[in-house]
Legacy VTK file of the C-alpha trace (Angstrom):
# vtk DataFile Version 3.0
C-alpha trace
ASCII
DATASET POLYDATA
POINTS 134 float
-12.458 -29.479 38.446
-9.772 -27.221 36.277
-10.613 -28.171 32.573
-7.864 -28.027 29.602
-9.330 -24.595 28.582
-8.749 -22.885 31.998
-5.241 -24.611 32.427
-3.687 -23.057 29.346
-5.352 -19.884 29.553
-7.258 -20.574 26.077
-10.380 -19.662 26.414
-13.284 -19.523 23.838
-13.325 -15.595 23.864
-9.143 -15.373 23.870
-7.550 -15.104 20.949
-4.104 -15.600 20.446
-1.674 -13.708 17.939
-0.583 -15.808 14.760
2.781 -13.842 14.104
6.041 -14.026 15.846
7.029 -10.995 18.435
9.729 -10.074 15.747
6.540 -9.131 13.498
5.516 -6.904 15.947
8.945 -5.549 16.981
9.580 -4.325 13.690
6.417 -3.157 13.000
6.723 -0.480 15.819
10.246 0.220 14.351
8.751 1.216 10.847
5.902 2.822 11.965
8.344 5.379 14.250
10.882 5.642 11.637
8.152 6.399 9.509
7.300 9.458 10.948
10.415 10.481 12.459
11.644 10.160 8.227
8.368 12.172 7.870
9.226 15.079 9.972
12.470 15.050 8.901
11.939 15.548 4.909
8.983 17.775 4.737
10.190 21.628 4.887
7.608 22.786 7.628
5.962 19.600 9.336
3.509 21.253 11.643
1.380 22.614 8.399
1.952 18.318 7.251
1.036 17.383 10.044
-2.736 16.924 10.242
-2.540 15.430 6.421
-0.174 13.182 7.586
-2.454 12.453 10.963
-5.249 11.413 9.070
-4.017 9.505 6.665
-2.388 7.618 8.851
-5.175 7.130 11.151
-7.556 6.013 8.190
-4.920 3.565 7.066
-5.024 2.190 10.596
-8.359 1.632 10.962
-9.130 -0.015 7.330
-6.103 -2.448 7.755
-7.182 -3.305 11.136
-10.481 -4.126 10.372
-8.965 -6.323 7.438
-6.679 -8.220 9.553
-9.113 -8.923 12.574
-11.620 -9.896 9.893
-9.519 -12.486 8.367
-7.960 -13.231 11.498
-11.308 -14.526 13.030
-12.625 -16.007 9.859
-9.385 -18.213 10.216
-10.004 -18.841 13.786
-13.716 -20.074 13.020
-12.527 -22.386 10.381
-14.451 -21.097 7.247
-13.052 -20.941 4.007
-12.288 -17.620 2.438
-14.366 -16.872 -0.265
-13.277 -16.913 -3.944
-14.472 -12.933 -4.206
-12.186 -12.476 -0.936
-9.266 -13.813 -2.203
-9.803 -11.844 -5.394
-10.318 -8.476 -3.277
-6.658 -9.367 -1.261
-5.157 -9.717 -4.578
-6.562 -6.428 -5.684
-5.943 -4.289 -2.767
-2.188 -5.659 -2.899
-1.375 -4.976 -6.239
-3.233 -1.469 -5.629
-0.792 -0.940 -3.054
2.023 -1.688 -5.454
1.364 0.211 -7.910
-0.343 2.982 -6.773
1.926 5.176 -5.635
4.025 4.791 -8.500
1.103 5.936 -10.783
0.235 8.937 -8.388
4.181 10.368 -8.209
3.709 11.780 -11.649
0.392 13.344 -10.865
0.632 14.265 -7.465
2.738 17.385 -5.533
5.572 15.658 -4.258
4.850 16.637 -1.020
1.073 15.371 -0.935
2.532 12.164 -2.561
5.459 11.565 0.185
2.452 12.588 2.758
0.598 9.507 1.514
3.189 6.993 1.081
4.399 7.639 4.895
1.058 7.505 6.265
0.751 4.326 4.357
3.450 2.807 5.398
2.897 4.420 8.968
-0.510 3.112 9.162
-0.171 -0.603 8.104
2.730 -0.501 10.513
0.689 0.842 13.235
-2.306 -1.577 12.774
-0.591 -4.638 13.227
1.097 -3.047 16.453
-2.731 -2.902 17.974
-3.445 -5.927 16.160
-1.044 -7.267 18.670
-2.427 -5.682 21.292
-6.037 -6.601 20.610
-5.248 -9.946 20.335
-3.173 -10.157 23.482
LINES 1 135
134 0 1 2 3 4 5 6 7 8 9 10 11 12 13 14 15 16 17 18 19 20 21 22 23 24 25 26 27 28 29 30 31 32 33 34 35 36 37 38 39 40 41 42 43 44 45 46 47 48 49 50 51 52 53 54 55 56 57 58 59 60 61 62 63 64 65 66 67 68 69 70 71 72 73 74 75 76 77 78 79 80 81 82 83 84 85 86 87 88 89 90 91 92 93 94 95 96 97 98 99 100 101 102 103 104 105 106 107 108 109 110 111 112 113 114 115 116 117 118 119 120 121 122 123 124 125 126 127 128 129 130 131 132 133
């Protein structure tokens, strides 16, 4: 009558989060610290604050899609491709570096703009990651 599947509550459309809570817990903590740091430093945040907005709301959405992305091909079983792992690698060390090649170029402000919504953003997406996943 009541199959394995309905039992445990895993179904073949549920997905199920592959983090620990604490992930998520301190995700939520950087991403409001984030901007509460944000609002803090710049001189007058209301004229940052749509910079900061969208930057953070791009970052969001591009790491979202990432992690749900690799997150089902996981789930499905296939293997990542060699060009895929290459393209992590890339977009990781881009992260690393990148800000410290922009702080030279870059208005501090615009620069500090960026690195918080970065920060803001990845912190954010894996908060609705949760969520989604849920």
């Amino acid at each position: 009558m009541y199959t394995h599947q309905a039992i445990c509550g895993k179904s073949m459309g549920r997905k199920r989060y592959p983090h620990k809570m604490s992930a998520v817990y301190l995700n939520a903590a950087t991403a409001i610290l984030s901007a509460i740091l944000a609002f803090l430093i710049l001189d007058s945040p209301y004229t940052w604050l749509l910079p900061y907005s969208i930057g953070t709301s791009i970052v969001t959405v591009i790491v979202f899609i990432f992690k749900n992305h690799l997150f089902q091909t996981q789930e499905s079983g296939e293997r990542t491709s060699t060009w895929k792992a290459l393209l992590v690698l890339l977009v990781f060390v881009a992260c690393l570096f990148l800000p410290l090649l922009l702080a030279g170029i870059l208005d501090p402000y615009i620069w500090f703009i960026l690195l918080v919504s970065f920060t803001s953003g990845f912190s954010t997406s894996e908060v609705i990651f949760y969520l989604y996943t849920r």
